[in-house]
N, C-alpha and C positions, 0 to 999 in steps of 0.2 A: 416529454423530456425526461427529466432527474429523476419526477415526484414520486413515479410508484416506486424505483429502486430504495428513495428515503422515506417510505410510509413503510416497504418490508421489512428495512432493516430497524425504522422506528428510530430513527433519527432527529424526525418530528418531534417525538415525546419526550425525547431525554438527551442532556448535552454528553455530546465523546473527550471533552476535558479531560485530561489526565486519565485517558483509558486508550488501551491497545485493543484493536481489533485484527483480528487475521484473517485471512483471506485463502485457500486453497483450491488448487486446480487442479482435478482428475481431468483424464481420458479426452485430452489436447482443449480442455477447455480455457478460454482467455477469461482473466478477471479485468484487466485495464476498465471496462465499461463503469465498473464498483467504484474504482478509485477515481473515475472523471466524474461519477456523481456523487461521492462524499466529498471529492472536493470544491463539486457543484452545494452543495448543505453547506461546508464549511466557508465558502466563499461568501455566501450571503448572510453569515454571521459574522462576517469582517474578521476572517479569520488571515493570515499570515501563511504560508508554504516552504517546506523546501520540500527537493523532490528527489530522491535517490533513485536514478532509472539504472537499469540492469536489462530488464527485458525490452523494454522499449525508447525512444527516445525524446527530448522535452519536447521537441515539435508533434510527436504524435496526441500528445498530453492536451498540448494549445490549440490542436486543429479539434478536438474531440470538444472540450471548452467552448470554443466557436460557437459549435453545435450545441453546445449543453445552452447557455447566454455569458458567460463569460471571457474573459480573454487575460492569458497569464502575459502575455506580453506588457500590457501595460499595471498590471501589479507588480514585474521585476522592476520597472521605471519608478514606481515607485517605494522601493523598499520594503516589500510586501512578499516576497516571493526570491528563492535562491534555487539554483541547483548542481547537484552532484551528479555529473554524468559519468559512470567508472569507465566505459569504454573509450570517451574523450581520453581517458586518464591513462588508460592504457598507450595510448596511440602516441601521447603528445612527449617532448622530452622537458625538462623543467630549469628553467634558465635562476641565475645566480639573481635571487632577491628576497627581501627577509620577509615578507608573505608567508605565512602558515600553508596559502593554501599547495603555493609554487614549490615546500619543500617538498610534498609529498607525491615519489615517484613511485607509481607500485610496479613497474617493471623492477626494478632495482632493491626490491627489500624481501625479505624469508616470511613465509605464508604469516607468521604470526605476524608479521609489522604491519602485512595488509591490513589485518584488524584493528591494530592499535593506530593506525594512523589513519583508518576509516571513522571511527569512530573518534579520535581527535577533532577529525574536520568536520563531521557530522555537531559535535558538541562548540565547535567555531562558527560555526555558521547559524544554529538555535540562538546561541548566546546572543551574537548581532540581530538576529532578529527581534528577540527578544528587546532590545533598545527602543526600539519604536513598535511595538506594536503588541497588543494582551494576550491573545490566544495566537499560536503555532500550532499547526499541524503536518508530522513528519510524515514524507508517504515513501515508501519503499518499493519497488516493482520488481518480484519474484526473485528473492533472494534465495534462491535453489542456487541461481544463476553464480554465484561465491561457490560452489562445489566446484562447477565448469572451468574457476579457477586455479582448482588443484588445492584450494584450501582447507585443510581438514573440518571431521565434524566437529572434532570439540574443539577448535578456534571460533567455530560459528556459534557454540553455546555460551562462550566470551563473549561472542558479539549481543546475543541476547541479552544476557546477563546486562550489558552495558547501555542498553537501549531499556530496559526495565528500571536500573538506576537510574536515565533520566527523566524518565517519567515521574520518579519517585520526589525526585529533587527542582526539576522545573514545573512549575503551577502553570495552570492551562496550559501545555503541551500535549496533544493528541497523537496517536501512531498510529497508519493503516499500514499493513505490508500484504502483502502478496507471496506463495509457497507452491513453485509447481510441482506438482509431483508425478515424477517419470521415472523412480529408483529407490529401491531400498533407501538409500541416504539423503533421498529426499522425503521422502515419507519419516523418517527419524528425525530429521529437522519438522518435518511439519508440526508432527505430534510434540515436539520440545516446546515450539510456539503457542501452540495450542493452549498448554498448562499454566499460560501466563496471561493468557489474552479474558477481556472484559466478553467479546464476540468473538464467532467461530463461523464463519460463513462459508461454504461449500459448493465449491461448482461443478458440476460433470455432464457429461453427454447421458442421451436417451440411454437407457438399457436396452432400450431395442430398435439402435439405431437411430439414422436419421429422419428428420421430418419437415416439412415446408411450413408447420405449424408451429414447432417449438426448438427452438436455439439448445436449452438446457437444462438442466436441474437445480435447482439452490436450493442447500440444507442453511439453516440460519436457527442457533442457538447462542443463548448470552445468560450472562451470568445473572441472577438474582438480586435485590436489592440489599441482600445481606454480604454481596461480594463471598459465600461460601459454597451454594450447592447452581447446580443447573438448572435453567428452565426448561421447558417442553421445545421439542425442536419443530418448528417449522418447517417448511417441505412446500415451494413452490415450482412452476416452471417458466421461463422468459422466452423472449422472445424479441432479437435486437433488431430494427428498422434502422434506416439511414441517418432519421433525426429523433429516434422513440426507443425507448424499451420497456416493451409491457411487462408486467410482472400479475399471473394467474395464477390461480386454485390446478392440480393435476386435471386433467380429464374435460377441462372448460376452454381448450387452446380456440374450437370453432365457435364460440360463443362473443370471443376478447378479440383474436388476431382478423 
């Protein structure tokens, strides 16, 4: 299941509380698999969700859950779990009620209001959660996908900036997000994320192509126990199955898969 993805990333060893991790995606690689098993680690530590989809969406989240052992279904039932679908948002029109969340039309407002009022509702929705429940954890899915909206890049470093403040300020909240990168401006987003983040996980394809033995590469470095210099980077390679993903040493794919 989960276990080798939260043994490499070391999950096991040490809580993600009030730490940002990042996630990026070279050379059309998916991270989704990362965040259905932090959220498989955070789930079993009675952790709380919301879920900011962009690349994909919540039902993809629940079915993958499924398969992990969990089910978000019934933690939204319970006050345990919220979500921000942007492309619902886009799609939907917003009818006359004083809800926070119903004001917010992003058809209707100038690249920067997308921010401030994504991150208003981002910080509506933590807050509520936070009412019942200790630890939250925000999860993000490939916010490149904010460029595709014509948003600039330095609205987006607003956005960071805003999502570091609340980490700063709300005790046990955790952030995973996801960075695809397929562009100079996404690659400058990536790298902005990077310089703030606790973890720095890396995903890409073989260099020398494809294989029936391994899915892809993950680089996985994290910051130090003094929060100042880097550790040694890591370097495995995976391999996802329908209900499994193994996590080896380079060079050991016929030994594992």
């Amino acid at each position: 299941m989960a276990s080798e993805v939260i043994a490499a990333l070391e999950l096991d060893k040490s809580d993600i509380n009030n730490k940002l991790l990042i996630i990026t995606e070279r050379n059309d690689a998916n991270s989704s698999f990362i965040l259905s098993c932090v959220m498989s680690e955070r789930y079993n530590k009675d952790s709380a969700f919301l879920i900011v989809t962009l690349a994909n969406t919540f039902r993809h989240y629940h079915n993958v859950g499924m398969k992990l052992g969990y089910n978000l279904d019934k933690l939204s039932k319970i006050k345990k779990l919220d979500t921000i679908e942007i492309l619902q948002h886009l799609s939907e029109s917003i009818c006359n009620s004083s809800n926070l969340e119903d004001h917010i039309n992003f058809l209707d407002v100038n690249k920067t209001d997308i921010i401030k009022n994504l991150t208003n509702l981002i910080r509506f929705k933590l807050n509520e959660l936070f009412r019942t429940n200790t630890n939250v954890c925000l999860i993000i899915d490939d916010i490149s996908y904010l460029l595709d909206l014509n948003i600039p890049v330095r609205d987006i470093y607003i956005f960071k900036q805003n999502l570091k403040n609340m980490l700063n300020v709300m005790e046990n909240l955790s952030i995973v997000l996801s960075v695809a990168v397929k562009s100079q401006e996404d690659l400058i987003i990536a790298n902005s994320f990077r310089h703030i983040g606790d973890s720095v996980i890396e995903l890409s394809g073989l260099k020398t192509g494809k294989s029936d033995l391994v899915t892809g590469v993950m680089h996985i470095r994290r910051l130090n126990e003094d929060l100042k210099s880097w550790g040694a980077q890591n370097i495995y390679h995976y391999k996802l199955l329908d209900r499994q993903i193994r996590i080896f040493a380079p060079g050991t794919a016929n030994t594992i898969v």
